[in-house]
C-alpha positions as CSV (number, residue, x, y, z in Angstrom):
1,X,-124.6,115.2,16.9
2,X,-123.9,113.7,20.2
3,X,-122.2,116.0,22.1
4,X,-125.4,118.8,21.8
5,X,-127.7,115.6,22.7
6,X,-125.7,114.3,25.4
7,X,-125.9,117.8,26.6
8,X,-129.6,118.0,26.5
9,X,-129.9,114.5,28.5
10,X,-127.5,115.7,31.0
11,X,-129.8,118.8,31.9
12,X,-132.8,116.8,31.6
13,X,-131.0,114.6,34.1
14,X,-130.0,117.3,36.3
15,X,-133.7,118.7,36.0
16,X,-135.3,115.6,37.3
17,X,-132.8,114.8,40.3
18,X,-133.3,118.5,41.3
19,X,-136.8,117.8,41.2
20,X,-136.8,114.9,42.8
21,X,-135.0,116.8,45.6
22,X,-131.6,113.4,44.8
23,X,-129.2,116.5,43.5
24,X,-128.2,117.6,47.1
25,X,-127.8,114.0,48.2
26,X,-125.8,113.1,44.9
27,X,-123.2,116.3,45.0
28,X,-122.8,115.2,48.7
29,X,-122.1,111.7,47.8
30,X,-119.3,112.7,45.4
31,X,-117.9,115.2,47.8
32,X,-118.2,117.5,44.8
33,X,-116.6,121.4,46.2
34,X,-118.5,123.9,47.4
35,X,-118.4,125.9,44.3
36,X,-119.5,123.2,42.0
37,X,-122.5,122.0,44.3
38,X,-124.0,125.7,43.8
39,X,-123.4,125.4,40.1
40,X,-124.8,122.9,39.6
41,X,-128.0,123.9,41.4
42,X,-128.0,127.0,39.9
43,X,-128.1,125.7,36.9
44,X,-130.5,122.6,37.0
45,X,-133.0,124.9,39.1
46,X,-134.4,126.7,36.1
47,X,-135.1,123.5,33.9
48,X,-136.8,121.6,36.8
49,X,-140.2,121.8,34.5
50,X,-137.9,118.9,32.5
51,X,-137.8,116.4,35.4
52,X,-140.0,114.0,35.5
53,X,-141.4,113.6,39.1
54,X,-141.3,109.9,39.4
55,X,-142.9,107.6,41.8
56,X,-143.6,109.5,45.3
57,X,-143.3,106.3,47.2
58,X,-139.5,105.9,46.8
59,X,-136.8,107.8,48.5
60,X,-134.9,110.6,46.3
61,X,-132.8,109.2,44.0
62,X,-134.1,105.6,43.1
63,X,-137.3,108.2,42.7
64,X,-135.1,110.3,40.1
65,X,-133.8,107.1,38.0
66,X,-137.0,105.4,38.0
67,X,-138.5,108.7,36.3
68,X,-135.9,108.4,33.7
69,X,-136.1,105.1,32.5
70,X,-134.9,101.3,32.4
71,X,-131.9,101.9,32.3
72,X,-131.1,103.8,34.8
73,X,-133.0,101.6,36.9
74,X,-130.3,98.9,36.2
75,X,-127.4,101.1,36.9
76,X,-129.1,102.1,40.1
77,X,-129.6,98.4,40.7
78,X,-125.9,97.7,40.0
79,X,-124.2,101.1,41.8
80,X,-126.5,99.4,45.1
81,X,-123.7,96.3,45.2
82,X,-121.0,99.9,45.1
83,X,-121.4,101.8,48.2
84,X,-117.1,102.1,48.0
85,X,-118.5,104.5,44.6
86,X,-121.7,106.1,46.0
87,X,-121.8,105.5,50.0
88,X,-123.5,103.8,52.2
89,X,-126.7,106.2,52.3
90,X,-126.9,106.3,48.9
91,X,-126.2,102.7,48.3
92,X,-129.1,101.5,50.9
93,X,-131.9,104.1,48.8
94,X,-130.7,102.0,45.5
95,X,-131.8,98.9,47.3
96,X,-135.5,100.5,46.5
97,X,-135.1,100.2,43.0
98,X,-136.1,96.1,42.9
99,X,-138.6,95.4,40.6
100,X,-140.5,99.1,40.4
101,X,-140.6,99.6,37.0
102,X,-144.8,99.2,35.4
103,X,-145.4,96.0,33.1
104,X,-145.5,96.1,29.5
105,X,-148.5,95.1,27.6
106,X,-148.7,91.0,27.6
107,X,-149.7,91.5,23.7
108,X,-146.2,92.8,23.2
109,X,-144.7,89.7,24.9
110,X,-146.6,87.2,22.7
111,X,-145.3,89.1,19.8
112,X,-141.5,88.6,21.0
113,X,-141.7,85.2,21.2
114,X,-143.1,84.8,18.4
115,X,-140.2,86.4,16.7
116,X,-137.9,84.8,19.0
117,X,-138.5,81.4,19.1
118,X,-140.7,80.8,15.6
119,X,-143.6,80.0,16.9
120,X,-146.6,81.9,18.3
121,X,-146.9,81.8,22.5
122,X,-150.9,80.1,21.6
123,X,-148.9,77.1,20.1
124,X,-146.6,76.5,22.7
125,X,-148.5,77.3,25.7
126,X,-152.2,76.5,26.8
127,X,-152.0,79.2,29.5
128,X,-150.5,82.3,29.3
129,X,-150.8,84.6,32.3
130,X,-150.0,88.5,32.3
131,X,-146.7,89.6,33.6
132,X,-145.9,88.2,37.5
133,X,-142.8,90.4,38.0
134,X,-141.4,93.4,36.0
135,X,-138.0,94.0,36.3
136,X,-135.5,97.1,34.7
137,X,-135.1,94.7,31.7
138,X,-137.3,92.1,31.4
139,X,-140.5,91.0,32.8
140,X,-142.1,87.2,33.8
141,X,-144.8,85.6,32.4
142,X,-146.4,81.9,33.9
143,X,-147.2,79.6,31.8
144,X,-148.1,76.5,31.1
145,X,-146.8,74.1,28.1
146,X,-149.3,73.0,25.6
147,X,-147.1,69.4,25.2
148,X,-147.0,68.3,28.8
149,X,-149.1,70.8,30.4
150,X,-146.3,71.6,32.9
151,X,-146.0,75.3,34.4
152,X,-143.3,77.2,33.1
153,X,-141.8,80.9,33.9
154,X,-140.9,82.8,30.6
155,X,-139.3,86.2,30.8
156,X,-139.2,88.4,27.8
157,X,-136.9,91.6,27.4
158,X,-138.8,94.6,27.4
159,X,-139.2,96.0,23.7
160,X,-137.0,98.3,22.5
161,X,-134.6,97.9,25.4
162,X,-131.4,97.2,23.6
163,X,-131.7,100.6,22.1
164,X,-132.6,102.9,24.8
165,X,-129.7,100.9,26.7
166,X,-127.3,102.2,23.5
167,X,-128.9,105.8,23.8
168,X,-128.5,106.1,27.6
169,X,-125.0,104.6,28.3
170,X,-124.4,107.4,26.0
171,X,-125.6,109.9,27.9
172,X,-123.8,108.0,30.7
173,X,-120.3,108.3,29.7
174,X,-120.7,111.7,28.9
175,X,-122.0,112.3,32.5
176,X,-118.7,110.0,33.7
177,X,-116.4,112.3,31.7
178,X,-117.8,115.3,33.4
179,X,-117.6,114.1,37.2
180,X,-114.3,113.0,35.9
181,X,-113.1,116.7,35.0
182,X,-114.8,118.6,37.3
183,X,-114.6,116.6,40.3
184,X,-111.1,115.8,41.3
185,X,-112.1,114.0,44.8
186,X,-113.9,111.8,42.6
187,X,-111.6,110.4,40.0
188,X,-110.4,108.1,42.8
189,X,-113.7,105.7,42.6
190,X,-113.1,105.8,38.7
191,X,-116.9,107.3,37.1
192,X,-115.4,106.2,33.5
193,X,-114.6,102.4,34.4
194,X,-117.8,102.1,36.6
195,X,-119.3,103.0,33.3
196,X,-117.4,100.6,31.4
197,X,-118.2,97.7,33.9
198,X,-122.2,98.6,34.0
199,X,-122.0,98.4,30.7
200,X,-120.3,95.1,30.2
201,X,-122.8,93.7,33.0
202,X,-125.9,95.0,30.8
203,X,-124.8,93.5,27.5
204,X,-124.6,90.5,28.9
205,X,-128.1,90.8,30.7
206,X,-129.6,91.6,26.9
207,X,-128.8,88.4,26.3
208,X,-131.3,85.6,28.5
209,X,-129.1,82.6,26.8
210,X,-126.1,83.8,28.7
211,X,-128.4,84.4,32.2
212,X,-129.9,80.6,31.1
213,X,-126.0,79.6,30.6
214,X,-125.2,80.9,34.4
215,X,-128.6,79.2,35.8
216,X,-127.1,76.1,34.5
217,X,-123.4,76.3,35.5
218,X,-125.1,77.7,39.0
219,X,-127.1,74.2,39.1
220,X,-124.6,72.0,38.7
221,X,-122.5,73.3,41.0
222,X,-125.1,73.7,43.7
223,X,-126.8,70.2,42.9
224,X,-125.7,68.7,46.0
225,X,-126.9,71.2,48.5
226,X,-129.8,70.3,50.5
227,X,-132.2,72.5,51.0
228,X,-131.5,74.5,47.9
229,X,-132.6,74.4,44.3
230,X,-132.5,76.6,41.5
231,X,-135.4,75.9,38.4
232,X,-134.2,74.1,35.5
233,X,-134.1,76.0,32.0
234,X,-136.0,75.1,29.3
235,X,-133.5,75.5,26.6
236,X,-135.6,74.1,23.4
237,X,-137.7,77.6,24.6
238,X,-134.9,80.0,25.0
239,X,-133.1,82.6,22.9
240,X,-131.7,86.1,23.4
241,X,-134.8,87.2,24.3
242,X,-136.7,84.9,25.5
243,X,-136.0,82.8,28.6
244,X,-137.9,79.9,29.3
245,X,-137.7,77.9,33.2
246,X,-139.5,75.4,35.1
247,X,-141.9,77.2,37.2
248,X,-141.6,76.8,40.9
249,X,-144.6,77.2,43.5
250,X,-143.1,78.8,47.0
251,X,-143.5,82.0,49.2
252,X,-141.4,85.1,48.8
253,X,-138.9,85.2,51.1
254,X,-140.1,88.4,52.2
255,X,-143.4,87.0,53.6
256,X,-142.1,86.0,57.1
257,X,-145.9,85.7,58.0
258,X,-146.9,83.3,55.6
259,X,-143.2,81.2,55.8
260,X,-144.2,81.1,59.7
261,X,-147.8,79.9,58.7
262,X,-147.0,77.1,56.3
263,X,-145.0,75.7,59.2
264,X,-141.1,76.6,58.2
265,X,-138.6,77.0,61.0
266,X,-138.0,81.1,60.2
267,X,-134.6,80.7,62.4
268,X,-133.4,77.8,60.6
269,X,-134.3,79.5,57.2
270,X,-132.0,82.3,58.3
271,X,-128.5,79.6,59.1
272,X,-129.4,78.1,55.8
273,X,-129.6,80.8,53.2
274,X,-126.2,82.6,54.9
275,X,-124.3,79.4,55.0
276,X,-125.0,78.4,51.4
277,X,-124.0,82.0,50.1
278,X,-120.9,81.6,51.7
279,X,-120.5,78.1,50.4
280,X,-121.4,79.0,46.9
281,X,-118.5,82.0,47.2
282,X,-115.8,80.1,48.9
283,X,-116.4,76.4,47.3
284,X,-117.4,77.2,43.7
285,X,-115.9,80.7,43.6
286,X,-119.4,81.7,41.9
287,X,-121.8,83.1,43.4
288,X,-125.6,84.9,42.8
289,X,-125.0,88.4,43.0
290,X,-128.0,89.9,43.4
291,X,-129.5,87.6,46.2
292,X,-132.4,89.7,47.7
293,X,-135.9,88.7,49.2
294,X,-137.4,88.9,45.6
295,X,-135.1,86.6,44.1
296,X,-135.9,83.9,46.5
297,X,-138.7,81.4,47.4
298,X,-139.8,79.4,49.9
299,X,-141.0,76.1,48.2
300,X,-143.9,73.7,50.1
301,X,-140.7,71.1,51.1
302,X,-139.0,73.8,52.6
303,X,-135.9,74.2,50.0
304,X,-134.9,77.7,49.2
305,X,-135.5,78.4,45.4
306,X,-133.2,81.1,43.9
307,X,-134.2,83.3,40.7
308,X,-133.1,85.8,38.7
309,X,-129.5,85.1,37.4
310,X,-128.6,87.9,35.4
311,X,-125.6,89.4,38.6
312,X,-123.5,86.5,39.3
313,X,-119.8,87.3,41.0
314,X,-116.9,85.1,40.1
315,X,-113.9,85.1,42.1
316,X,-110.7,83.1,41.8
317,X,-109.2,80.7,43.9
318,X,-106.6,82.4,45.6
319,X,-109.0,85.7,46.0
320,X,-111.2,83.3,47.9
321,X,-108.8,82.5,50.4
322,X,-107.7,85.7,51.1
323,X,-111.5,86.2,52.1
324,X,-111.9,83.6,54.2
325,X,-108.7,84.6,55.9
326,X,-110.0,87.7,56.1
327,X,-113.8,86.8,57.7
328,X,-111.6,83.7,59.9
329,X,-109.8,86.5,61.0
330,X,-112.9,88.6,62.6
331,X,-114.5,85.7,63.2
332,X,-111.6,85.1,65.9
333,X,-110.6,88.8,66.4
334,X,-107.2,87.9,65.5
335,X,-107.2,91.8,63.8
336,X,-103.1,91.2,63.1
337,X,-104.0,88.3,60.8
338,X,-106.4,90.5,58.9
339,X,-103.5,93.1,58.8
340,X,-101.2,90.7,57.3
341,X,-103.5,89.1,55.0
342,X,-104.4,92.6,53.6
343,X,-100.7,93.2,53.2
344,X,-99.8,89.9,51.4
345,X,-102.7,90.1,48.5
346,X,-101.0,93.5,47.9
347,X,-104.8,95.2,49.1
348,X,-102.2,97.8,51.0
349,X,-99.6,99.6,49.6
350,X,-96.1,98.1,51.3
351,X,-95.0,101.0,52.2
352,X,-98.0,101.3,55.0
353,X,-97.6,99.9,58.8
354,X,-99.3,96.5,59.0
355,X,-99.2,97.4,63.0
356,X,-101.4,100.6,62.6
357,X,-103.0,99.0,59.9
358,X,-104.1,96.2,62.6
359,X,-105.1,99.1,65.4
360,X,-106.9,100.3,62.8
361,X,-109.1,97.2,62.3
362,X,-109.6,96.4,65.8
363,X,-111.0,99.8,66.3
364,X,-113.8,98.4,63.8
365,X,-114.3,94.8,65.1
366,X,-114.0,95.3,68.9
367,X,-117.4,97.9,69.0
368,X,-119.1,95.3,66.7
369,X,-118.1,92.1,68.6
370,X,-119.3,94.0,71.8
371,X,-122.8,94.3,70.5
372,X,-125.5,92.1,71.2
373,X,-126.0,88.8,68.7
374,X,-129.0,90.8,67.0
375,X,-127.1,94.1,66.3
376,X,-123.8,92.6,65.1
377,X,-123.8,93.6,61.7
378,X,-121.7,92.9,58.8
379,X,-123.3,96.0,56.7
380,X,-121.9,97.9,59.9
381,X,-118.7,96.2,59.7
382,X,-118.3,96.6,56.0
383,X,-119.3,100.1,55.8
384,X,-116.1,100.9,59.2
385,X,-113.5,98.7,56.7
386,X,-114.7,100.8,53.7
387,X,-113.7,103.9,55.8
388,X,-110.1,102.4,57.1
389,X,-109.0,100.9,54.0
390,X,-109.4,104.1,52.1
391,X,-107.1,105.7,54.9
392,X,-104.9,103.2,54.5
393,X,-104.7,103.4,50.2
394,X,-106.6,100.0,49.4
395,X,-107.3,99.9,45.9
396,X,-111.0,98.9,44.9
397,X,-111.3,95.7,44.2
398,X,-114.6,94.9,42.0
399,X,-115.0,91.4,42.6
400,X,-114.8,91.7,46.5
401,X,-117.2,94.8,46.5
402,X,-119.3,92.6,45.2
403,X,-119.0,89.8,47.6
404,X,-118.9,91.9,50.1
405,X,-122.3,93.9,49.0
406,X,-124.5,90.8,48.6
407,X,-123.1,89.4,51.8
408,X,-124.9,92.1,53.5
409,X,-127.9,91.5,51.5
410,X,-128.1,88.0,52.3
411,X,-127.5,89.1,56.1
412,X,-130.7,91.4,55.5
413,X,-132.4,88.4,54.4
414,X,-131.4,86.1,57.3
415,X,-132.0,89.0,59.8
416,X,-136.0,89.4,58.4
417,X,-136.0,85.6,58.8
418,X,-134.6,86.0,62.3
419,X,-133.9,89.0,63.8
420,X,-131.6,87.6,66.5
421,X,-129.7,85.4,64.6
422,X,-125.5,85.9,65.2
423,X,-124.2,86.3,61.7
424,X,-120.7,85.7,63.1
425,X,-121.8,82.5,64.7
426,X,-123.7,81.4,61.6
427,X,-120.9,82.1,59.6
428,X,-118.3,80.2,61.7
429,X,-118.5,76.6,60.4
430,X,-118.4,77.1,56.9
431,X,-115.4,79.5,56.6
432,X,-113.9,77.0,59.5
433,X,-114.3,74.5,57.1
434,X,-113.4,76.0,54.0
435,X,-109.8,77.3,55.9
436,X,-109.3,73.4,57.0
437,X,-109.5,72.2,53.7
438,X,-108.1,74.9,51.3
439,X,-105.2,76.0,53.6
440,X,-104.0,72.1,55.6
441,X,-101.8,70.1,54.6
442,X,-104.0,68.3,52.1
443,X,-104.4,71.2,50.4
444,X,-100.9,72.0,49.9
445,X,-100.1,68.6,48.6
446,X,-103.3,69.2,46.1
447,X,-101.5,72.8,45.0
448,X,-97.8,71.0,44.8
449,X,-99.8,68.3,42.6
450,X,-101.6,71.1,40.1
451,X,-98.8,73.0,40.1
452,X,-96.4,69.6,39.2
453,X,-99.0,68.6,36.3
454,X,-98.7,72.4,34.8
455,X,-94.8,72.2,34.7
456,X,-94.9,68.3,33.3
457,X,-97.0,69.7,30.2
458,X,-93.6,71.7,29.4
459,X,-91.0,68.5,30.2
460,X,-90.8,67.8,26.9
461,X,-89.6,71.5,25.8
462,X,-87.0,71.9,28.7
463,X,-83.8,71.3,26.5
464,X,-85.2,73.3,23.8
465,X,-85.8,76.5,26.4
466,X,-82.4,75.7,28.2
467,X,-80.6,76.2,25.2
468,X,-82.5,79.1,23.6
469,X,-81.5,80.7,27.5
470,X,-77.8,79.9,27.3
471,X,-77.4,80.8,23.7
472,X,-79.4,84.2,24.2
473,X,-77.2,84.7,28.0
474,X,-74.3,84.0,25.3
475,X,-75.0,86.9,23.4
476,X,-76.1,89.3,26.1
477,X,-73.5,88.7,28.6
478,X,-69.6,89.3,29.3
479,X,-68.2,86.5,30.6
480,X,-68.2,87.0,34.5
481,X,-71.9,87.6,34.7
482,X,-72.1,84.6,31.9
483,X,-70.8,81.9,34.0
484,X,-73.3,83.1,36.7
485,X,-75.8,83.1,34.3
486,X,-75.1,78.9,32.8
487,X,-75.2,78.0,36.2
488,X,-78.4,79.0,37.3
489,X,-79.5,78.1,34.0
490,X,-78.3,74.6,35.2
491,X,-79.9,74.9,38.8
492,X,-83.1,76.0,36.8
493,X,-83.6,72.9,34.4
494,X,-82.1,70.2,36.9
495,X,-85.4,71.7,39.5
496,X,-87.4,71.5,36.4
497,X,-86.6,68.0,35.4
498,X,-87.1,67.2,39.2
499,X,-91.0,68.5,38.8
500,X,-91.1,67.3,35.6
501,X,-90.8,63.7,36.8
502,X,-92.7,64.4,39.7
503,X,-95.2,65.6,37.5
504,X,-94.9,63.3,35.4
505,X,-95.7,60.2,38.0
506,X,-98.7,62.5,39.2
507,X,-99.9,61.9,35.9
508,X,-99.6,58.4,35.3
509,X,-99.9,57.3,38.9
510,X,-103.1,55.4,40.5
């Protein structure tokens, strides 16, 4: 039965975006052929008394997914950090979608917790206010605890979400499979794993102990920052659908007026929240993904209070310095580095010219490096590389969209915090920094060290695996090649022993 269903949801979506006047911008988007652009007009036109009009005050298509529910909301939300699937335009009208979904009853919310945590919300808390933010999935409540009469943020899942979500990814996937067949131009941006990724983000979002989990391994590692805090959870008041943190007093971030008026140094604001993103990307290699005004405060001391931890990015260590190589490589306009660098993570197919490849990316820095400080732009710059590495055959890579998309959110932050501020020059001394210490000479004896310790775990086995190699080399072999074969076996385990001692003193040295 859900093929006919899936059907019916897929006109019904078709009807609304049509009505919503987001078809035309979507079929564009996709580059979708001339012939399947009127077909698909055709065909929604008739059914546009199925849309739903959805909220007048937003642009087309955050309009269109807003009218069709929570879920789409989120994959709106999520598709914004994607403008490599959707574009730029497209990607910067998603940017609507924060927080524009209406409240559900505070009554319903009591009765969650309730069942959540075992206890009714009147026993726990002596105030209970009605929701302060409503989000695609969840919604915030402040409260107050009845024990220590502290203030407390709760937020509750919506009611009924988790099945909706199963009922719409549905109708998702179908609509992936069919961009996927009929649209040939865009099988390259990959509808059925974008799917499979939204997907994975959302069940993971259904469940606030995992978002509490990430609040916590976010604190720790940001502990030491001045200037920045992030509320504590309140894990005796938590469960899968109930989230419970110490409530923080502050300004929005988007109340530049009001920062200005309590006194806060606006420009300084602006350095601060861009050179703590990058340090929470390049130091910890995790990083809040979804970093927008309305998931930051201003508190009375002046520290920047960050919410909402349901989008965090991860990124490895060696992915991390390939981009900081890359940024230290604009940063200086050394576009050959940047080539190179490209080249070695294999981003660019070998068989590509890293000279044109360079030409290439000057033709996007130099413009942007000519600009004044308060019209350099890294949303500019991003949107030029998006353009020249899909000349050039660079693979998507999720984990740098996604670094790369909230870097130019937290830019948009800085910049309404200070409109002049140079985002290069801002930039400069943490990625300097982060090069010194992750690519010196320090560095390189920490890597030799690591990698020493890995290979002295397996000391112990290295007569075992030389053996098992001769005696299979034994068998495999004539006896020309075998020879060959012993003595690199030889060469192999005599380096291994070497590191294995080295190791080994690593281990038990001071």
């Amino acid at each position: 039965m859900r093929g006919p269903l899936n059907i019916v949801r897929l006109v019904r979506m078709g009807a609304t975006f049509e009505r919503t006047g987001a078809m035309g911008i979507l079929l564009e988007s996709f580059n979708a052929p001339p012939l399947l652009r009127a077909a698909a007009r055709t065909l929604a036109w008739p059914f546009r008394w199925m849309g739903r009009p959805g909220d007048p005050g937003l642009p087309p298509v955050p309009r269109a997914l807003v009218a069709m529910g929570p879920a789409y909301v989120k994959f709106g939300q999520i598709l914004s950090t994607r403008p490599d699937v959707v574009g730029a335009p497209v990607a910067e009208q998603l940017r609507f979608l924060q927080d524009r979904l209406p409240p559900f009853p505070t009554e319903q919310a009591r009765v969650e917790i309730a069942r959540e945590l075992g206890q009714t919300a009147e026993s726990l808390f002596s105030e209970f206010s009605g929701p302060v933010a409503a989000a695609s999935l969840a919604q915030v409540h402040r409260a107050r605890l009845r024990a220590t009469g502290e203030a407390v943020a709760v937020k509750v899942l919506r009611p009924g979400i988790e099945r909706a979500f199963r009922r719409d990814i549905d109708a998702l996937r179908f609509t992936a499979q069919v961009i996927h067949a009929l649209v040939p131009s865009a099988r390259r941006l990959r509808p059925l794993d974008v799917i499979a990724h939204f997907e994975g983000v959302v069940r993971g979002e259904l469940d606030l102990r995992l978002e509490a989990a990430a609040s916590s391994e976010f604190a720790a590692n940001t502990a030491r920052d001045a200037g920045f805090r992030v509320p504590a959870v309140r894990w005796s008041l938590t469960a899968r659908r109930v989230l419970t943190m110490d409530w923080v007093e502050g300004i929005g971030a988007a109340d530049t007026t009001a920062i200005r008026a309590a006194g806060h140094d606006t420009a300084e604001l602006a350095q601060r929240v861009l050179r703590l993103f990058l340090s929470h990307a390049l130091r910890d290699g995790y990083f809040h993904g979804d970093m927008h005004q309305g998931n930051l405060k201003v508190a009375p001391d002046g520290d920047l209070v960050a919410f909402d931890f349901g989008i965090m990015g991860r990124i490895d260590d060696y992915t991390r310095r390939v981009y900081a190589e890359i940024l230290w490589g604009f940063i200086r306009r050394d576009y050959r580095r940047v080539a190179e660098v490209h080249f070695e993570a294999g981003y660019v197919p070998p068989d590509r010219s890293v000279d044109a490849f360079a030409q290439a990316l000057r033709a996007v820095g130099e413009p942007i490096f000519g600009m004044d400080a308060s019209h350099i732009s890294m949303s500019r710059l991003l949107a030029y590389l998006f353009e020249v590495t899909e000349r050039f055959g660079m693979r998507t890579r999720t984990e740098l969209i996604l670094l790369q998309r909230t870097m130019v959110v937290v830019e948009g932050v800085a910049r309404s915090l200070d409109p002049r501020m140079n985002i290069w020059e801002a930039a400069r001394p943490v990625v300097e920094a982060y090069i010194r210490d992750s690519l010196g000479p320090r560095a390189l004896a920490r890597d030799m060290a690591r990698t020493a310790r890995v290979l002295a775990a397996f000391s112990p086995r290295l007569p075992d695996l030389v053996r098992e190699g001769l005696t299979r080399a034994d068998e495999a072999l004539p006896p020309p090649p075998r020879a060959a074969a012993r003595a690199a076996m030889a060469a192999w385990a005599a380096a291994g022993l070497a590191v294995g001692i080295l190791g080994t003193l690593v281990l038990t040295g001071p």
